[in-house]
C-alpha positions as CSV (number, residue, x, y, z in Angstrom):
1,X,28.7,3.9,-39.0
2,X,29.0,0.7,-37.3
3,X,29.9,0.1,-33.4
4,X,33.8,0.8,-32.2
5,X,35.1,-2.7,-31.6
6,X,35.0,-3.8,-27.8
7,X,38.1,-3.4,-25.6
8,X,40.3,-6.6,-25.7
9,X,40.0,-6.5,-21.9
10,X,36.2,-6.8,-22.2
11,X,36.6,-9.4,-24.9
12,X,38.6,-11.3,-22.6
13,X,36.4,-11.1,-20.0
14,X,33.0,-12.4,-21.3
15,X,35.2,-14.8,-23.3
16,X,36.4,-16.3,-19.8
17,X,33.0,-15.5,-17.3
18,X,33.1,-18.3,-14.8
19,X,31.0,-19.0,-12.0
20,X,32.0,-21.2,-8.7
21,X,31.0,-22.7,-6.0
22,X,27.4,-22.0,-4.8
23,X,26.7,-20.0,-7.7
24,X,27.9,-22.8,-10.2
25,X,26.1,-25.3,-8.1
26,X,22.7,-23.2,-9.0
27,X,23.4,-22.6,-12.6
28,X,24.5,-25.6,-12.6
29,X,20.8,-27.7,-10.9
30,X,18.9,-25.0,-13.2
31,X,20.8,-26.1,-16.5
32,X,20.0,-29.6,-16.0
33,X,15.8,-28.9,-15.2
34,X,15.9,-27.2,-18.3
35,X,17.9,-29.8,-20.0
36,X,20.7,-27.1,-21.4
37,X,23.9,-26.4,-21.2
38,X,25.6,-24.0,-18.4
39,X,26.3,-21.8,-21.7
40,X,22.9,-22.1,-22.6
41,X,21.3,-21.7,-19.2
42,X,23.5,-18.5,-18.8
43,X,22.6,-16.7,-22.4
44,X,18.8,-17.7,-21.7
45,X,19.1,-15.6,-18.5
46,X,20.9,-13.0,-19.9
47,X,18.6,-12.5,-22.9
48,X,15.4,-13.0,-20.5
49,X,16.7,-9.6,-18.7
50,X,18.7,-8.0,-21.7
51,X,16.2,-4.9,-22.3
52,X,15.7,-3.9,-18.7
53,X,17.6,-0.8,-17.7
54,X,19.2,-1.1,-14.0
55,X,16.4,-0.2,-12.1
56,X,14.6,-2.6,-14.1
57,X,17.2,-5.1,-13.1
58,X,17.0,-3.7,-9.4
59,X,13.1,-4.8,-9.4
60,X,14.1,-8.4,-10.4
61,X,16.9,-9.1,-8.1
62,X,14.4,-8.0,-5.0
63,X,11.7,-10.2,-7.2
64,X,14.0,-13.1,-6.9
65,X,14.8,-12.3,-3.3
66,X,11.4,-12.3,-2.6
67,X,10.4,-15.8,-3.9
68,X,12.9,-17.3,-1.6
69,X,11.0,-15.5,1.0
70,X,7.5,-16.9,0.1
71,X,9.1,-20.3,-0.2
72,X,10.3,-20.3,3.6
73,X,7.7,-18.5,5.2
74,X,5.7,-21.7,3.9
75,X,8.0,-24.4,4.3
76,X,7.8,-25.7,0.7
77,X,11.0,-26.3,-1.6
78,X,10.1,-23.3,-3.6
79,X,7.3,-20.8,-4.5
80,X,5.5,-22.8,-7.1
81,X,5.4,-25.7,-5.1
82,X,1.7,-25.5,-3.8
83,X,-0.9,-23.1,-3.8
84,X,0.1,-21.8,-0.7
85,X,3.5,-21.4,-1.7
86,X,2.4,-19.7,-5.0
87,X,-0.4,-17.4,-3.0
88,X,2.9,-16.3,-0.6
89,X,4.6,-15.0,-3.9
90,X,1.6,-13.6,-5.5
91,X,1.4,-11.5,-2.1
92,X,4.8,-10.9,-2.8
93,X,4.6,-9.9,-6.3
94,X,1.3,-7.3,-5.3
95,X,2.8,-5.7,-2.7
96,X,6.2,-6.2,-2.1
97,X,9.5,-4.5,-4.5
98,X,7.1,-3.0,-6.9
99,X,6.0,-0.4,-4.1
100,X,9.6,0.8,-3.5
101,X,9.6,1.8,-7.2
102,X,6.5,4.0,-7.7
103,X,7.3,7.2,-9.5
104,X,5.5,9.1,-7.7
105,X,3.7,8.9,-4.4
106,X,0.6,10.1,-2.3
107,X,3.2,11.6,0.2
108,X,4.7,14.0,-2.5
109,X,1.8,15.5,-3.7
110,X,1.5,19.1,-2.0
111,X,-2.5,19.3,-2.3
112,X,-2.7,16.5,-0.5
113,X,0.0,17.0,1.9
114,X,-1.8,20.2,2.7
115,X,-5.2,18.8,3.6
116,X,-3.6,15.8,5.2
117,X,-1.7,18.5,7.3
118,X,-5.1,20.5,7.7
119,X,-7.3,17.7,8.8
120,X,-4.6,16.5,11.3
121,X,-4.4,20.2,12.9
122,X,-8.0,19.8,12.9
123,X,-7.7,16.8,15.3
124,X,-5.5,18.1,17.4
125,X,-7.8,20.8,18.4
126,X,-11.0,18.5,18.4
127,X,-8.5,16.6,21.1
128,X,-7.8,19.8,23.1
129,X,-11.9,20.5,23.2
130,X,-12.2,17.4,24.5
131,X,-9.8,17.4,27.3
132,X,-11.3,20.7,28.7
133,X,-14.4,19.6,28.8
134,X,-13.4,16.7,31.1
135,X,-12.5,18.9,33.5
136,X,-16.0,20.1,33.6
137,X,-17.1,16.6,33.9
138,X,-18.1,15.9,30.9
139,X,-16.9,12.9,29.1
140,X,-17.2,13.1,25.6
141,X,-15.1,10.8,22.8
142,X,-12.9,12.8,20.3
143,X,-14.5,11.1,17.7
144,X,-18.7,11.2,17.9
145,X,-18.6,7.2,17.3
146,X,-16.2,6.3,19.6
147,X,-16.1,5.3,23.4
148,X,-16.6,8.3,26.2
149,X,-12.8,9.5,27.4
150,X,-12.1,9.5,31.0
151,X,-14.0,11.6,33.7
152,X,-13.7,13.6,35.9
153,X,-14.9,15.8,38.9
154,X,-16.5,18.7,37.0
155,X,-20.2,20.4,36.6
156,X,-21.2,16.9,37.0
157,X,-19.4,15.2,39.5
158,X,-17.9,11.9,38.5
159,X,-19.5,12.5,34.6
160,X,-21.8,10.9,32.6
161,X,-20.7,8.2,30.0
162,X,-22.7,10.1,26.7
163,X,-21.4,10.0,23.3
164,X,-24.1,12.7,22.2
165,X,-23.1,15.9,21.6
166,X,-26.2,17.1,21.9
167,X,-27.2,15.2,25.1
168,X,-24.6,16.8,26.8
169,X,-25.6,20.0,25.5
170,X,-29.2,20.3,26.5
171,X,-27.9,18.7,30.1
172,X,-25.1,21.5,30.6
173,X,-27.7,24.5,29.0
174,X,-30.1,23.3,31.9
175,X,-27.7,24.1,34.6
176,X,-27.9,27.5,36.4
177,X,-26.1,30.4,34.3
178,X,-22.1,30.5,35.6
179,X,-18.6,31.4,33.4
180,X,-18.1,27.5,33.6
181,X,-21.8,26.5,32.0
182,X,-20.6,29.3,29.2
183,X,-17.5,27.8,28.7
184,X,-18.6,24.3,28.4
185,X,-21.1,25.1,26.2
186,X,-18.9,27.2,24.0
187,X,-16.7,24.3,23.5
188,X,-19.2,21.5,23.2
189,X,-20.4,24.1,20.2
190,X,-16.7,23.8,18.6
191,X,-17.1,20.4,19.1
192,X,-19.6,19.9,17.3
193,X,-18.2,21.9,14.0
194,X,-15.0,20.3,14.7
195,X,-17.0,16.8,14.0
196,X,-18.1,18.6,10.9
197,X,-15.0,20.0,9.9
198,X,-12.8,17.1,10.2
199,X,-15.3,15.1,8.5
200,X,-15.5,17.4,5.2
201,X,-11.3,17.4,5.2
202,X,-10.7,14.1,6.1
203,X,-13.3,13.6,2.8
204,X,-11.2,15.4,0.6
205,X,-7.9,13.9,1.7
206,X,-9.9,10.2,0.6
207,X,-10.7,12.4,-2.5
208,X,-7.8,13.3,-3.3
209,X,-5.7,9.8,-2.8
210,X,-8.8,8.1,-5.1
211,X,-7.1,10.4,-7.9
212,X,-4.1,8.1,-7.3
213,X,-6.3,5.1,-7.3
214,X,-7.9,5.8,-10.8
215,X,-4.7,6.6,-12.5
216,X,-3.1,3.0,-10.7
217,X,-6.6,1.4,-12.0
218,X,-6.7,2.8,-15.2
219,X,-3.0,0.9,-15.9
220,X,-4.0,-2.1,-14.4
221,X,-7.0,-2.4,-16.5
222,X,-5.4,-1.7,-19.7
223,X,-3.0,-4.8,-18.8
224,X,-5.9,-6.8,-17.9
225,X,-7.4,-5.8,-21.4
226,X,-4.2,-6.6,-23.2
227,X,-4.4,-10.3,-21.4
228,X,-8.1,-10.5,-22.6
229,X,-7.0,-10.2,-25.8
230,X,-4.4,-12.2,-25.9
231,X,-6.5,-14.8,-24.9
232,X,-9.0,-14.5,-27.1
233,X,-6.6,-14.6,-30.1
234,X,-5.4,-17.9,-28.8
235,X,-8.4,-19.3,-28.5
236,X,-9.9,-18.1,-32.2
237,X,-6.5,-19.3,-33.4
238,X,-6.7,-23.0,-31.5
239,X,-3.8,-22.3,-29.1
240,X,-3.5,-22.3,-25.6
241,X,-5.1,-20.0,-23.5
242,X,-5.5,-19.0,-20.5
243,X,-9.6,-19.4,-19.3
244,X,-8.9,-16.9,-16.0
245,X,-7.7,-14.2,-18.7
246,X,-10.3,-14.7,-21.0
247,X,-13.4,-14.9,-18.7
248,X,-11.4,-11.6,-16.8
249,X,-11.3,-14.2,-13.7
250,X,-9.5,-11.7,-12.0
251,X,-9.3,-10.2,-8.2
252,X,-7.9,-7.5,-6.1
């Protein structure tokens, strides 16, 4: 059974498609560097996009929108210009449009909103330790790496500058038995597993987005095997090819 015969509206209408003024004056400069026709020019463009669906078509339009970008942000005519102008859509190309049409991302998986949401209670409680022990006098950094928080009048006076845990420890366990020595060293103890803690969730949140990472890889290695191949076909048969695809001159 063969198609129903198009509307004579819509027959009219691609019969009589016409384009003016800026947007003839483009089709118009891209015709004649491809030495066609306007007809031509138009079909060829038509056909080059014919068998994506809209969103498909969506990813172009930003595509396009994008190259413009990478030509200005350079100052060159266009993006294929010069390297540079080709390196600002390459960036483009890697990390522009094609992010706003992932099919799934990191933020809607519920395992790893769950540990994300874990390992940030986590460091808002490591923050809290931290505060109430400057009021002892005791300047410790919420992270064990990082640079000593503020202090303050305390068990110590003006406060020592130590990163160590431990230092601090063995200095406030020294000090005469009192509810505050307790209480600091209670929470230089939670501290301590805190650090611990944090550490083992923040590593399963980083496990847990490298499952995202594999899958991204494992696509983007079987394109980069289907341009291997490609090129090595072209080579065998005495075509062109491409040396960067064949010697997987690749990076990022």
């Amino acid at each position: 059974m063969g198609r129903p015969p198009k509307p004579i509206a819509e027959k009219r209408a691609m019969a009589t498609f016409r384009l003016t003024g800026a947007a003839r004056d483009k089709i118009e400069k891209a015709a004649a560097e491809a030495g066609r026709s306007i007809a031509s020019e138009l079909e060829a463009r038509v056909l080059a996009t014919i068998d994506l669906d809209s969103i498909g078509i969506k990813l172009i339009e930003q595509i396009a929108s994008g190259l413009q970008i990478a030509a200005k942000v350079t100052g060159e005519p266009n993006w294929h210009s010069t390297l540079m102008s080709w390196g600002a859509g390459r960036e483009m190309l890697y990390r522009g449009p094609i992010e706003s049409f992932r099919p799934y991302t990191i933020g809607e998986d519920p395992e790893l909103a769950e540990a994300m949401r874990h390992n940030f209670n986590l460091r808002g409680e490591r923050r809290e330790v931290v505060a109430e022990l400057s009021s002892f006098g005791i300047a410790l950094p919420e992270d064990p790496l990082g640079t000593a928080s503020t202090k303050r009048a305390g068990l110590f006076g003006g406060g020592l500058a130590l990163n160590s845990r431990e230092i601090w420890r063995t200095k406030v366990a020294a000090l005469d038995e009192s509810p505050d020595r307790d209480r600091a060293l209670e929470l230089i103890d939670r501290l301590v597993r805190l650090d611990v803690e944090i550490d083992e969730a923040w590593t399963e949140c980083k496990n847990q987005i490298e499952g995202f990472r594999k899958d991204e890889d494992e696509g983007r290695d079987a394109y980069r095997r289907h341009l291997q191949e490609t090129a090595r076909r072209q080579k065998d048969a005495g075509e062109d090819f491409s040396t960067s695809d064949l010697f997987a001159l690749w990076y990022r």
